[in-house]
N, C-alpha and C positions, 0 to 999 in steps of 0.2 A: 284170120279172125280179127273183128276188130270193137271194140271196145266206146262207136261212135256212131249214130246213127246217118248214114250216109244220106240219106233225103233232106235232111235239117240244113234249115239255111244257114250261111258263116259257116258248118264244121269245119272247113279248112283252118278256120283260127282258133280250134279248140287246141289250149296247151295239156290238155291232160286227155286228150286222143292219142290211139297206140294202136298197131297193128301189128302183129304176129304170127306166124307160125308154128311157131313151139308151144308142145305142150308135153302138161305134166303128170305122169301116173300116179295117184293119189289111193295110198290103200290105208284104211281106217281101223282104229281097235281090232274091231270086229268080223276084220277079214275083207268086209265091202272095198269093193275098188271103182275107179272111173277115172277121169283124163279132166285135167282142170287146163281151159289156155292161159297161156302166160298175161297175156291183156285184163286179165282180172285176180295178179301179184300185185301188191304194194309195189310201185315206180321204184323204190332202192333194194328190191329184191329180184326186177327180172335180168335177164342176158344169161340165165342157163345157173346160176349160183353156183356155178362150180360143177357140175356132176355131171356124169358123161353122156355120149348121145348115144342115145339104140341101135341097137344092132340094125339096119335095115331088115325087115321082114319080107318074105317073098312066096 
C-alpha cells in the first residue's frame, strides 16, 4: 500500500511518500473493527509501535 499517487509526475521526490505492508486491526467503542495501513500513521508512530505480529492465518 502506498500513500502516493503513482501516475503523478516527480513522486519519486515526494518526502512524505511511504509504502507498506503492515497493517493494523482497528476495533472501536463499539465493537466495529477493520484494518487501517500503516501509510496513513502519523511518520513518528509507524514500524509496528511495538506490538506483535499475527499469527499467520491459513
Amino acid at each position: 500500500m502506498t500513500n502516493s499517487d503513482l501516475t503523478s509526475e516527480g513522486i519519486d521526490h515526494n518526502p512524505a511518500g511511504v509504502t507498506s505492508d503492515l497493517w493494523y486491526k482497528v476495533v472501536l467503542h463499539d465493537g466495529r473493527a477493520g484494518w487501517l495501513s500503516e501509510v496513513y500513521i502519523a511518520p513518528e508512530h509507524r514500524g509496528g509501535m511495538g506490538l506483535p505480529r499475527c499469527a499467520a492465518q491459513g
